[in-house]
Every structure is written in C-alpha cells, then in structure tokens.
N, C-alpha and C positions, 0 to 999 in steps of 0.2 A: 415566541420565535420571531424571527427578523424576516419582514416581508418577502427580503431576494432569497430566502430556503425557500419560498412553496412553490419554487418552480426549478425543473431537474435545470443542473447546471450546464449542461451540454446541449440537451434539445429542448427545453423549454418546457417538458410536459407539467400540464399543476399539481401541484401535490403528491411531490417524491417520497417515495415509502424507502429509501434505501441511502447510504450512504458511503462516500470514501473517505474511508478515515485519514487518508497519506495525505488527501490533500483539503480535509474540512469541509466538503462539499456535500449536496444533498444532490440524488441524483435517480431517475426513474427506474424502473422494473429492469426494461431494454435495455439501456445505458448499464446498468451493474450489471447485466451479462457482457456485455464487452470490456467494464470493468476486469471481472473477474478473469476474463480469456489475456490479459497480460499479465499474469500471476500477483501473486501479493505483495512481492521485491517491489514492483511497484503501484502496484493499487488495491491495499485492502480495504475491504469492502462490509458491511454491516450491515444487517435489518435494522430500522430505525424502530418498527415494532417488536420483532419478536425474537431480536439476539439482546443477549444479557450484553450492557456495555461497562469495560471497565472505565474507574478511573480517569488513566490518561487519555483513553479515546476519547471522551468527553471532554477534556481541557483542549483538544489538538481542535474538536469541533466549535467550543468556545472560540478560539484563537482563530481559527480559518474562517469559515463563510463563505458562499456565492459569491457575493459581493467582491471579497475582498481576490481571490480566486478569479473571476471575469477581469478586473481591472488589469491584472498581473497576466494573463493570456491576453488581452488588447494590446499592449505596454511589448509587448513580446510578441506580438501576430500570431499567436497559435489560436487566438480565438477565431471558431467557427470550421477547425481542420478538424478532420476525421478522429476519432479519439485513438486508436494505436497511435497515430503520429503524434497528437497534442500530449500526450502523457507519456511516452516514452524516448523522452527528449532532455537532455542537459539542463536544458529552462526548469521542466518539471521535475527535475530530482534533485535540483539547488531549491526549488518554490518549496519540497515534502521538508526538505532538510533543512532550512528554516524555520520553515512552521513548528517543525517536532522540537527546536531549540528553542523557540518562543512558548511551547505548551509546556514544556520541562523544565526551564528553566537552566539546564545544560549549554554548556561551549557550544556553539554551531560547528558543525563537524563536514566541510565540505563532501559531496557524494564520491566516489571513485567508479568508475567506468567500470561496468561487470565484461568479462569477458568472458565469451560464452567458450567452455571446455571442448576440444574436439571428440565427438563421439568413438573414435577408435582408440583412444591411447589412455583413456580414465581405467586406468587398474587401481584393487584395493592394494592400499599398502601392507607392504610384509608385516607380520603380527610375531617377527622375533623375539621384542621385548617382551612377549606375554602380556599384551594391553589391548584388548577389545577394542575395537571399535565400532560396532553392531555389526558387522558381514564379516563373511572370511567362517572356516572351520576354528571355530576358539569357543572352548566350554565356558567363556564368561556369561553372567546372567544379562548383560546390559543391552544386549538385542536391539530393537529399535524404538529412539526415542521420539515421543512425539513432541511437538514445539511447543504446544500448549495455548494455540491461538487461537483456536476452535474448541476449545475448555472454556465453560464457564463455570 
C-alpha cells in the first residue's frame, strides 16, 4: 500500500480501516460516519476489512489515492473544509466522475446537478398501462427492488 493510505484523508488519523469508494480515499472510523450521513449519490463508503470488494471498487481505489485526492482539494481550496462542504460540491462530483472514467475505462460523462424533489408534489405515477412500478395497488410481483450495493 502507498504510504499517503495509512493515514484518514480528511483528518489525519493512522491507519484507516474504511474507505470511500467515489472518491479512492482511505479514510478513519469518524470520518466514514460523516461519509455516510451524505448518502452514497455521493460518497460510498466501504470497510477495507470486512466488506467483500467488488472488482471495480478496487480498480477506482487503484486509480484514486490520498495522494492523488489531497493535491486536487489544495488545487481547488476545499482542502482542510468541513467534509459536507468539501464533498458535496461541483469540484467533488467532476473529481468522482473522473476517477470512475479513468477506473472503467468509459467516456467521462460530466456529473448533472441533482435537484432535490419538493416533498409535497412526489405522487406515484398512475399504473394505467398495467406496469408496476413497486408502489401503488398493482397485483405485479416486482415490489421492491433492492440496488444490490450492499450484496455481496
């Protein structure tokens, strides 16, 4: 392993047991709780011990780094800001969507701004055509599907 892993990439603690996959980094106990509290859209998150890693996850941690991660937050002033702010920022979702095009080998596919749904007007769509979509009264079997990102 590459010296700048054994320390979390946010605060410094030695010897991160945890990681964020979006953005290649290794990163402490603490820190992947605040990881995790900005959802997976933008920071998923991994045991380096005891989650099974796919594949790609592994090529995107190949590809990324501390290192390479710290230069690109100096380069951009987000290094050393709170982590909400440093990660859920333009910077950091051009930096994921990079990396994932450099692990995959894929087009770079610029990130597009989520905008978040106003909680009063999200109705299921009418199920006229007789097509499930897991909610709603419809005898289909397809109920709800899970993503399959917490499957190993």
């Amino acid at each position: 392993s590459r010296p700048e892993n054994k320390k979390c990439v946010d605060c410094g603690t030695a010897n991160p047991q945890w990681a964020t996959v979006s953005f290649g980094t290794f990163i402490c106990l603490e820190c992947s709780g605040r990881h995790r509290a900005l959802g997976t859209h933008i920071s998923f998150v991994r045991s380096v011990g005891m989650d099974k890693w796919k594949d790609w996850e592994v090529e995107r941690m190949k590809c990324g780094g501390n290192a390479k991660f710290l230069s690109f937050a100096k380069q951009k002033q987000i290094h050393g800001k709170p982590i909400p702010e440093k990660y859920n920022s333009d910077h950091t979702a051009v930096y994921a969507a990079k990396l994932k095009s450099e692990a995959t080998g894929e087009p770079y596919v610029p990130p597009t701004k989520a905008k978040p749904a106003p909680a009063q007007t999200m109705r299921a769509p009418a199920l006229s055509t007789g097509t499930s979509m897991g909610f709603g009264n419809s005898s289909s079997s397809m109920g709800y599907q899970s993503s399959g990102l917490n499957e190993g």
